[in-house]
CHARMM-style PDB file with segment names, atoms N, HN, CA, C and O in Angstrom:
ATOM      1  N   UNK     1      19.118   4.972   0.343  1.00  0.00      PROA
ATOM      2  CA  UNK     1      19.144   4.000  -0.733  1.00  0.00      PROA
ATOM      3  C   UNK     1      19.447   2.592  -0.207  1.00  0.00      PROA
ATOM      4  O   UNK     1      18.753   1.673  -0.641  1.00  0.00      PROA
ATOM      5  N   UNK     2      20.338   2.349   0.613  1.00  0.00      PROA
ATOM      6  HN  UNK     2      20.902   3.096   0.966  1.00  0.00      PROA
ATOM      7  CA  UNK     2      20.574   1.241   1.490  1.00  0.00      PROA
ATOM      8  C   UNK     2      19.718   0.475   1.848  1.00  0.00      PROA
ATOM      9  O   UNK     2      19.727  -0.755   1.804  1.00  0.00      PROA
ATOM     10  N   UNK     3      18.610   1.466   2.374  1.00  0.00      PROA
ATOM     11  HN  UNK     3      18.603   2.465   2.409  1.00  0.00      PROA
ATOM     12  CA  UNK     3      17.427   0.829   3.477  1.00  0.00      PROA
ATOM     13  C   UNK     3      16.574   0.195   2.509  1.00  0.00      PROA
ATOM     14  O   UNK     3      15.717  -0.577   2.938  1.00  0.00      PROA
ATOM     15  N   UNK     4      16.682   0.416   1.143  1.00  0.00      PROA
ATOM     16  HN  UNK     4      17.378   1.043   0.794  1.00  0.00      PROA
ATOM     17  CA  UNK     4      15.469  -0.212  -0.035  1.00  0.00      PROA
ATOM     18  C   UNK     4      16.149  -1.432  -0.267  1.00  0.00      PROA
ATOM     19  O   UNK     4      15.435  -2.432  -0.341  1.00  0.00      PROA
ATOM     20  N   UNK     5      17.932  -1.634  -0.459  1.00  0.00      PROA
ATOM     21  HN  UNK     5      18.512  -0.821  -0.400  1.00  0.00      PROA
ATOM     22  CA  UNK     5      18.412  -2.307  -1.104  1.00  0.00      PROA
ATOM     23  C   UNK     5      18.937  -3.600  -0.355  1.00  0.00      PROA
ATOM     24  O   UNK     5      18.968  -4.664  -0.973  1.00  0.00      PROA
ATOM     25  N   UNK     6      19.325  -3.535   0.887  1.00  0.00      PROA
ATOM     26  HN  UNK     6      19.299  -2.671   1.389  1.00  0.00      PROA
ATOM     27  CA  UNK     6      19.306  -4.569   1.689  1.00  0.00      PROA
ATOM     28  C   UNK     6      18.158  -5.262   2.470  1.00  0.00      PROA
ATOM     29  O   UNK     6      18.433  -6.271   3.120  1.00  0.00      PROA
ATOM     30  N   UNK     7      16.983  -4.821   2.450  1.00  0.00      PROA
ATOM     31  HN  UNK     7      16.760  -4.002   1.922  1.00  0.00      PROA
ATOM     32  CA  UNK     7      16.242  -5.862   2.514  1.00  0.00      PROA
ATOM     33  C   UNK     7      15.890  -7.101   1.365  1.00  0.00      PROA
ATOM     34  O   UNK     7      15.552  -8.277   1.501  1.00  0.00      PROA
ATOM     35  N   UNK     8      16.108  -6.349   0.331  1.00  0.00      PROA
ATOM     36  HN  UNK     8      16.383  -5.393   0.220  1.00  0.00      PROA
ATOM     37  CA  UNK     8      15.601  -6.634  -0.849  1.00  0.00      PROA
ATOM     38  C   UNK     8      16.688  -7.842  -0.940  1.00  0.00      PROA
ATOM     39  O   UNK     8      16.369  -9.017  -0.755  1.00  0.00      PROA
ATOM     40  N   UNK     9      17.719  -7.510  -1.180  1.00  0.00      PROA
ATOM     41  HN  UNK     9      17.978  -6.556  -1.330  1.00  0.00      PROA
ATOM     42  CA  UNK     9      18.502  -8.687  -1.375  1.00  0.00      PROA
ATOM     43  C   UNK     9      18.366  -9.856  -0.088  1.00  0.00      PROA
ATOM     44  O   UNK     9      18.366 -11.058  -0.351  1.00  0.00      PROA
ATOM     45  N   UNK    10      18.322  -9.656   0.460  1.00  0.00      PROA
ATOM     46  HN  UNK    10      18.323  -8.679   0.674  1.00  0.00      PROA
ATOM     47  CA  UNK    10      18.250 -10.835   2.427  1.00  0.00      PROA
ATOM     48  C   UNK    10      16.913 -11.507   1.713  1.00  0.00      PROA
ATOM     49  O   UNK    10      16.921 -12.736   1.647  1.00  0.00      PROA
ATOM     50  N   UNK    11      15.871 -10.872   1.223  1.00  0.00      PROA
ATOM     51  HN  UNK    11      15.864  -9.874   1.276  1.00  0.00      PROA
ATOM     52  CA  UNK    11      14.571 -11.533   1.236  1.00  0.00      PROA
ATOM     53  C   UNK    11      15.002 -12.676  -0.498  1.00  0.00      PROA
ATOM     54  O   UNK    11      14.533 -13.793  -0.715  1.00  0.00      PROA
ATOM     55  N   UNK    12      15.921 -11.947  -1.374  1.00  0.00      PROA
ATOM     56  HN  UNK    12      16.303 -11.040  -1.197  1.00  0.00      PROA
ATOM     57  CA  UNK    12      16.262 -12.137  -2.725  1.00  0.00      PROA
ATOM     58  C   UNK    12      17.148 -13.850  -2.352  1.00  0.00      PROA
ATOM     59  O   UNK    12      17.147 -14.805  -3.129  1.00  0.00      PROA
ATOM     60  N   UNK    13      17.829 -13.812  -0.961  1.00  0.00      PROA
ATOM     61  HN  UNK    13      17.830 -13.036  -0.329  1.00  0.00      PROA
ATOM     62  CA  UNK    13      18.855 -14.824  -0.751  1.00  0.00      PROA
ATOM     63  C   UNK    13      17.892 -15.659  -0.411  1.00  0.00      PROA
ATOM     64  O   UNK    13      17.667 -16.608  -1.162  1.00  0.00      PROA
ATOM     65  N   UNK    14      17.122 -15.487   0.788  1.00  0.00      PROA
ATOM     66  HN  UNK    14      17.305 -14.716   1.398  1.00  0.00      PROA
ATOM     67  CA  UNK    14      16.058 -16.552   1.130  1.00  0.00      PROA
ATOM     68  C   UNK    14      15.305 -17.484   0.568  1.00  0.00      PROA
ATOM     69  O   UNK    14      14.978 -18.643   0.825  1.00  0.00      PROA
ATOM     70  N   UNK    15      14.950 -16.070  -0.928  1.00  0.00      PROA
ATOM     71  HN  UNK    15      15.215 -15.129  -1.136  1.00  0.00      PROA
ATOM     72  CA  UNK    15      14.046 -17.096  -1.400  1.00  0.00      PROA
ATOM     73  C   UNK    15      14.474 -18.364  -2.573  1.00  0.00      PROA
ATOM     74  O   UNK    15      13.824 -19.341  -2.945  1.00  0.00      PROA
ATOM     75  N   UNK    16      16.005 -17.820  -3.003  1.00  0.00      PROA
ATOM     76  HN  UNK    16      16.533 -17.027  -2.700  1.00  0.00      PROA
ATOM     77  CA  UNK    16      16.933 -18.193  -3.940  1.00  0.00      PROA
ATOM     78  C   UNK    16      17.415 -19.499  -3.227  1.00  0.00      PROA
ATOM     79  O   UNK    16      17.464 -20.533  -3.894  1.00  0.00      PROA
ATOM     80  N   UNK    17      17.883 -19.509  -1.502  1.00  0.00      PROA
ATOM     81  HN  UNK    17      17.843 -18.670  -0.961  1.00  0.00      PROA
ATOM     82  CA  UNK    17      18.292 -20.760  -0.974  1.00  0.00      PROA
ATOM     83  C   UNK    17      17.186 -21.330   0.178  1.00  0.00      PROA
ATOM     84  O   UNK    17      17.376 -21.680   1.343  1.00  0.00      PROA
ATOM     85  N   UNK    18      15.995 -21.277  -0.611  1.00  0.00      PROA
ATOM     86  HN  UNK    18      15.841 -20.992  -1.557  1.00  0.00      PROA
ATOM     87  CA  UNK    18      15.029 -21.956   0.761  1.00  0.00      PROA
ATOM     88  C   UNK    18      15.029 -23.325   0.341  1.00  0.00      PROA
ATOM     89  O   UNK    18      14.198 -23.855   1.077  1.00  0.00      PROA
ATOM     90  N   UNK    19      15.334 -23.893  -0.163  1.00  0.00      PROA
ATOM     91  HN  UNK    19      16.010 -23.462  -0.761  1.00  0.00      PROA
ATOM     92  CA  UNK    19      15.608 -25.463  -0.167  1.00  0.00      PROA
ATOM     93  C   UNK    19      16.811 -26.126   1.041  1.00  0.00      PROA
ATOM     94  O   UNK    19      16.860 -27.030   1.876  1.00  0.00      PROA
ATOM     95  N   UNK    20      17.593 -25.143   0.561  1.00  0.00      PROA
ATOM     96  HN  UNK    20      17.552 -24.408  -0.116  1.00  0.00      PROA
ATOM     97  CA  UNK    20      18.718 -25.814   1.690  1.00  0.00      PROA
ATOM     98  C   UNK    20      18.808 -25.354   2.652  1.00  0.00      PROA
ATOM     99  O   UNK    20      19.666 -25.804   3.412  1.00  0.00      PROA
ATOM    100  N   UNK    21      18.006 -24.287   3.062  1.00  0.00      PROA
ATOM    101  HN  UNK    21      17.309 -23.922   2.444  1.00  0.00      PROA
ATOM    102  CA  UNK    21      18.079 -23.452   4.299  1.00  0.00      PROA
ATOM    103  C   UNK    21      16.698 -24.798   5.045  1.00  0.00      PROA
ATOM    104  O   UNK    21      16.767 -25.076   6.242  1.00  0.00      PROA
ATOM    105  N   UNK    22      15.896 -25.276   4.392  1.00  0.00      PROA
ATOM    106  HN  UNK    22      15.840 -25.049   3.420  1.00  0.00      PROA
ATOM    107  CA  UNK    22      14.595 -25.952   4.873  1.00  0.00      PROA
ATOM    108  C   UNK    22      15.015 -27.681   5.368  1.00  0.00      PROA
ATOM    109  O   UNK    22      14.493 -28.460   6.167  1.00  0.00      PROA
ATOM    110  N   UNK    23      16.289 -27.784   4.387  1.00  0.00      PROA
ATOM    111  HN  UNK    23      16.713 -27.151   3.739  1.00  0.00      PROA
ATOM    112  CA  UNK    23      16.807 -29.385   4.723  1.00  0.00      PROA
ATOM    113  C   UNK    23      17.780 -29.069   6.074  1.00  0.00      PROA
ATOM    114  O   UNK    23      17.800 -29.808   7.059  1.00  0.00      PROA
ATOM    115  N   UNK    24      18.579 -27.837   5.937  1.00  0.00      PROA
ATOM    116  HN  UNK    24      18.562 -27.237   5.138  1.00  0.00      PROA
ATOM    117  CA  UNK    24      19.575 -27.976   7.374  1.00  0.00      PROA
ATOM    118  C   UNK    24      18.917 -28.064   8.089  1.00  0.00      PROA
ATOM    119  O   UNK    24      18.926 -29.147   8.674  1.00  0.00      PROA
ATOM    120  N   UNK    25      17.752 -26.858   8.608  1.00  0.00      PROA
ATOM    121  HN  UNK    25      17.744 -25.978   8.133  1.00  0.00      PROA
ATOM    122  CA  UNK    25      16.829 -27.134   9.348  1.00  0.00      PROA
ATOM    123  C   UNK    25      16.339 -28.471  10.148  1.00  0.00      PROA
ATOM    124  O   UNK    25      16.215 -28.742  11.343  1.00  0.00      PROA
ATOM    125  N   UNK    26      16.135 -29.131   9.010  1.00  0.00      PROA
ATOM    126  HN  UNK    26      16.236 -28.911   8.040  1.00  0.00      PROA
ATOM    127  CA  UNK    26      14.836 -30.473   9.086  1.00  0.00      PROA
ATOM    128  C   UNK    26      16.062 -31.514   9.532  1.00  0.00      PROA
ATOM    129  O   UNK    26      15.648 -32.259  10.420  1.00  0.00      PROA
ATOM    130  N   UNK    27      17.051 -31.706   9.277  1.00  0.00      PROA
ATOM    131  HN  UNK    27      17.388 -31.102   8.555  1.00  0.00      PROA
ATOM    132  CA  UNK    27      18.231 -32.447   9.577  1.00  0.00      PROA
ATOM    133  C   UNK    27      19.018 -31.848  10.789  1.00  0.00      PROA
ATOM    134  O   UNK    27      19.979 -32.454  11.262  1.00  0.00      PROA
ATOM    135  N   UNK    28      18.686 -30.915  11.172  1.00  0.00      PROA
ATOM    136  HN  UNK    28      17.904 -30.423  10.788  1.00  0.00      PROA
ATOM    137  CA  UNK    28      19.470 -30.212  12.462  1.00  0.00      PROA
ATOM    138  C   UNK    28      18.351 -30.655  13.914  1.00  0.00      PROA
ATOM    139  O   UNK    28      18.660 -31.350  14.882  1.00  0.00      PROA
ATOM    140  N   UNK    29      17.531 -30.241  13.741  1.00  0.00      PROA
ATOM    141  HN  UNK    29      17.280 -29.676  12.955  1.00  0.00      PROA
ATOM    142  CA  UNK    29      16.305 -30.073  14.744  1.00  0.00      PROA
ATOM    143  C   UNK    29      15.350 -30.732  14.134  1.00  0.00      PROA
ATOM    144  O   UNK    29      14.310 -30.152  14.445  1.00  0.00      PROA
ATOM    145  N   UNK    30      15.083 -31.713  13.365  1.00  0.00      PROA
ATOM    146  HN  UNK    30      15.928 -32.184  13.112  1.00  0.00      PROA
ATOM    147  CA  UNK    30      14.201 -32.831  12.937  1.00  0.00      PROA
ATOM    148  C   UNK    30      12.697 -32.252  12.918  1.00  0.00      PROA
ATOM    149  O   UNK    30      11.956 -33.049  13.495  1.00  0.00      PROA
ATOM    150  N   UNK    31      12.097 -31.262  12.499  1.00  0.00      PROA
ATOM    151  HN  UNK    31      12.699 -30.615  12.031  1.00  0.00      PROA
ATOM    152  CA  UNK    31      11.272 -30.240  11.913  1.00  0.00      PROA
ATOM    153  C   UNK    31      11.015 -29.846  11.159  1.00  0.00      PROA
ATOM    154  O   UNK    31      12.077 -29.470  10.663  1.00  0.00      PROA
ATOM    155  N   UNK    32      10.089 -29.513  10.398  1.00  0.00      PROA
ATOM    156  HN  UNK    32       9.226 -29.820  10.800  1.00  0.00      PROA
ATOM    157  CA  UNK    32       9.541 -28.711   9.044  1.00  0.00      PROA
ATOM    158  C   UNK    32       9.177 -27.392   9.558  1.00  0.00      PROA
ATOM    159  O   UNK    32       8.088 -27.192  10.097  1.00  0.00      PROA
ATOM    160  N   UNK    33      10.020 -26.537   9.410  1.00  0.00      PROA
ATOM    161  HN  UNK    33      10.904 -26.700   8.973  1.00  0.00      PROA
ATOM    162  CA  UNK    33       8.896 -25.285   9.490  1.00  0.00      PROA
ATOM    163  C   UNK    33       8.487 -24.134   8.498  1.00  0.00      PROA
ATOM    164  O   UNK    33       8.190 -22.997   8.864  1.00  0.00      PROA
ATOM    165  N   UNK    34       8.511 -24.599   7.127  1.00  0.00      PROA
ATOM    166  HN  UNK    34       8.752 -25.523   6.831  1.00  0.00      PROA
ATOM    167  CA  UNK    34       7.687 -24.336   6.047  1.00  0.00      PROA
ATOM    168  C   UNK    34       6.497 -22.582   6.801  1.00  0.00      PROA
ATOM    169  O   UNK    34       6.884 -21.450   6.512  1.00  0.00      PROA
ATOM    170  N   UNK    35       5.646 -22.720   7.375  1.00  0.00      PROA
ATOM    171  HN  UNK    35       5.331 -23.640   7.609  1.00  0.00      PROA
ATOM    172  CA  UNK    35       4.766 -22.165   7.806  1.00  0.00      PROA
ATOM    173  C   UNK    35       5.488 -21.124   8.969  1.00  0.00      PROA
ATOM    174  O   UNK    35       5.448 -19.895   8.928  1.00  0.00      PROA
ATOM    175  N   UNK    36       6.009 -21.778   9.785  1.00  0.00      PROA
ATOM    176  HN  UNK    36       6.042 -22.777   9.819  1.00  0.00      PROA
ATOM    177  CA  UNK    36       6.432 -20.777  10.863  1.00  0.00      PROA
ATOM    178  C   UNK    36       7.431 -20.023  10.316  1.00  0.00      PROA
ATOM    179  O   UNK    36       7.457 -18.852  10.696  1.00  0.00      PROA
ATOM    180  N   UNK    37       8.132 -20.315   9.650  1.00  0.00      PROA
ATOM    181  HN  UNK    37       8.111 -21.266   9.342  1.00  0.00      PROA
ATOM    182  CA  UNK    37       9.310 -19.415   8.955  1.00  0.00      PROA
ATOM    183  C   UNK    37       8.864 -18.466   7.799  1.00  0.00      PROA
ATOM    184  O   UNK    37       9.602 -17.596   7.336  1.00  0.00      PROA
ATOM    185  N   UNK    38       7.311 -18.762   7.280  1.00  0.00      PROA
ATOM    186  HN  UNK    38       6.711 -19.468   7.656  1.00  0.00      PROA
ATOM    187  CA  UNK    38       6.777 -18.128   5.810  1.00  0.00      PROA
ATOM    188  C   UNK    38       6.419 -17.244   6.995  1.00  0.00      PROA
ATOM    189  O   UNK    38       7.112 -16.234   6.876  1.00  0.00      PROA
ATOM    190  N   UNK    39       5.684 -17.153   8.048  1.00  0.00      PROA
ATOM    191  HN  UNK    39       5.121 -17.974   8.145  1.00  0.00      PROA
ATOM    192  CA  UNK    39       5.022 -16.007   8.769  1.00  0.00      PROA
ATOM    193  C   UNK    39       5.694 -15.418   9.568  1.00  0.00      PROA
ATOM    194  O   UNK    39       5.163 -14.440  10.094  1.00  0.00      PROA
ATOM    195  N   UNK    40       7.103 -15.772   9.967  1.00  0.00      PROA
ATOM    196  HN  UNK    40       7.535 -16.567   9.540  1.00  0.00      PROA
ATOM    197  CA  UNK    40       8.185 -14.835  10.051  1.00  0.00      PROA
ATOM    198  C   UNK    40       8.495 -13.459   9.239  1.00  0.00      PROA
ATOM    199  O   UNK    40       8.469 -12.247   9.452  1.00  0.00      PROA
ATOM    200  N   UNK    41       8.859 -14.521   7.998  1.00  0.00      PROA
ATOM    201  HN  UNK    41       8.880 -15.506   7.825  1.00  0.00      PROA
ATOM    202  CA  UNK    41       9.205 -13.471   7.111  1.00  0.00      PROA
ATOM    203  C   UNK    41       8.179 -12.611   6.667  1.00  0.00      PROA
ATOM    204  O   UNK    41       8.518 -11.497   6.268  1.00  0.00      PROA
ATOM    205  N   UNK    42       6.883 -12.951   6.662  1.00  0.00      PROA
ATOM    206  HN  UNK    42       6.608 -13.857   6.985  1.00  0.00      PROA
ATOM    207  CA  UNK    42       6.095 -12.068   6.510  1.00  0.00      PROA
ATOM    208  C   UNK    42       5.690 -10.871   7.172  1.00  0.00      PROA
ATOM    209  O   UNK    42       5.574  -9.743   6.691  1.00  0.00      PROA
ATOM    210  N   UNK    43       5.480 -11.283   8.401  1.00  0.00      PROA
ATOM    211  HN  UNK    43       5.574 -12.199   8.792  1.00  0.00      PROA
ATOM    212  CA  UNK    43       5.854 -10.324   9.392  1.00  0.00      PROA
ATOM    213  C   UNK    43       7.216  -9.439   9.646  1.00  0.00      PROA
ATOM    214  O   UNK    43       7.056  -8.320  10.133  1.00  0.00      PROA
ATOM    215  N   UNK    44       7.993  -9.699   9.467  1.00  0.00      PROA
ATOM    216  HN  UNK    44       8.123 -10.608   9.071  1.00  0.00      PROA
ATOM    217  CA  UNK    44       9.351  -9.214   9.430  1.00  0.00      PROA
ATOM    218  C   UNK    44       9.411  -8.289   7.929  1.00  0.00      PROA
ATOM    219  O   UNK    44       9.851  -7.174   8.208  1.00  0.00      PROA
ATOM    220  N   UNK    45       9.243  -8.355   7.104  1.00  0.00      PROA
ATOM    221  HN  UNK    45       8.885  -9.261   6.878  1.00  0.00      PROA
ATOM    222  CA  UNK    45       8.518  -7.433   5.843  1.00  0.00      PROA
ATOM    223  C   UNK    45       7.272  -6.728   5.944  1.00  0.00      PROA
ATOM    224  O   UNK    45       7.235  -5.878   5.054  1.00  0.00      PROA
ATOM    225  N   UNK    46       6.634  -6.724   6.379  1.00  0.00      PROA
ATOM    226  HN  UNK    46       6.664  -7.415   7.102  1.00  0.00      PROA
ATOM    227  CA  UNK    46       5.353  -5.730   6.996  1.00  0.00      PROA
ATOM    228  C   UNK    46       6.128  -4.946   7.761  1.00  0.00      PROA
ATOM    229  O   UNK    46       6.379  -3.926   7.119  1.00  0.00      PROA
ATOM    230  N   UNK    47       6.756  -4.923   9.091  1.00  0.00      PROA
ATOM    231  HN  UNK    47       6.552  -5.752   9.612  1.00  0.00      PROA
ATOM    232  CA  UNK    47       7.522  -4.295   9.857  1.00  0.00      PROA
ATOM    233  C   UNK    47       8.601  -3.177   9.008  1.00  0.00      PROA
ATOM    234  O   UNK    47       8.782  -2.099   9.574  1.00  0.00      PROA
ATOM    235  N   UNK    48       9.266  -3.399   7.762  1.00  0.00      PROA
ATOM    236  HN  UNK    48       9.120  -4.275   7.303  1.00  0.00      PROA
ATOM    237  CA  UNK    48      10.186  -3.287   7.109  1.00  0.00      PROA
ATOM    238  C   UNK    48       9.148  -1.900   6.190  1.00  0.00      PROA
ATOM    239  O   UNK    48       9.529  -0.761   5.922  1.00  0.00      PROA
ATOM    240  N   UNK    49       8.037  -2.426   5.944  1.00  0.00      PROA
ATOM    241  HN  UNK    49       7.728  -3.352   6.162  1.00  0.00      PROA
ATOM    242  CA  UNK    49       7.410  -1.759   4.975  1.00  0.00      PROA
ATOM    243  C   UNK    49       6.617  -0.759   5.912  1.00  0.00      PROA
ATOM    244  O   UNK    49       7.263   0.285   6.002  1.00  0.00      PROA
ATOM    245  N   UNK    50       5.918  -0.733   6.346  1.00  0.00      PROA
ATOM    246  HN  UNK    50       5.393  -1.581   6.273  1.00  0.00      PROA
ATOM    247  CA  UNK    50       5.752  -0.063   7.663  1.00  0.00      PROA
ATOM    248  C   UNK    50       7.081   0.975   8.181  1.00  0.00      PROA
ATOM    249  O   UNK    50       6.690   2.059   8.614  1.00  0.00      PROA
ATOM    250  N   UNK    51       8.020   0.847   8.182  1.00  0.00      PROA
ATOM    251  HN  UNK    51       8.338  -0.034   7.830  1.00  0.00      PROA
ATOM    252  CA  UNK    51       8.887   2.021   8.963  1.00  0.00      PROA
ATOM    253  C   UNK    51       9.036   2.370   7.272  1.00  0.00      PROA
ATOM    254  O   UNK    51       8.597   3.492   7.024  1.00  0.00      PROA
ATOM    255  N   UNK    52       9.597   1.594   5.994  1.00  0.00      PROA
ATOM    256  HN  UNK    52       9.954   0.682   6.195  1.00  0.00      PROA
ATOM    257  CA  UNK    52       9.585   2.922   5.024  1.00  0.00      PROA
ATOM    258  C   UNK    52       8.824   3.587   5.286  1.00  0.00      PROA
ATOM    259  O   UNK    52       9.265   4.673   5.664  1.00  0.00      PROA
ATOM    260  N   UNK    53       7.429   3.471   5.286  1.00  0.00      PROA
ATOM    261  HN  UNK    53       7.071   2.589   4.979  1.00  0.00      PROA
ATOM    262  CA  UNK    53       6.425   4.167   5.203  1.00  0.00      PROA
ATOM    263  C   UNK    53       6.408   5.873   5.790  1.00  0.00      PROA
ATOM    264  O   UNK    53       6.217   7.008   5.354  1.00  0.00      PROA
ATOM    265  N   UNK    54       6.646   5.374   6.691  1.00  0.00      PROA
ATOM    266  HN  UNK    54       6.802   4.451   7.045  1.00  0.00      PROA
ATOM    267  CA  UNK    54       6.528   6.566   8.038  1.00  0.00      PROA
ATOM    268  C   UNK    54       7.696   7.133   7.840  1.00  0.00      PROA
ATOM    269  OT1 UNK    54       8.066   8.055   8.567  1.00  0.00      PROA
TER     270      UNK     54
END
């Protein structure tokens, strides 16, 4: 039950604080990474969905 419920929430926080997770960023290391971080997580959820699977 775990394995359904903690991704869910990590992906639930992300998407709840991607504003300020995108300004520390951009103010830390002077960068946008909008794109490299969307295909992170995308990939990183395929991977996730993929081992439920199996």
């Amino acid at each position: 039950m775990l394995k359904f419920i903690i991704p869910a929430v990590i992906v639930f926080l992300i998407v709840l604080y991607w504003e300020k997770i995108n300004d520390f960023i951009h103010k830390k290391f002077n960068i946008r990474i909008n794109y490299i971080f969307a295909s992170i997580v995308a990939v990183i959820l395929l991977v996730i969905l993929t081992l439920l699977y199996f």
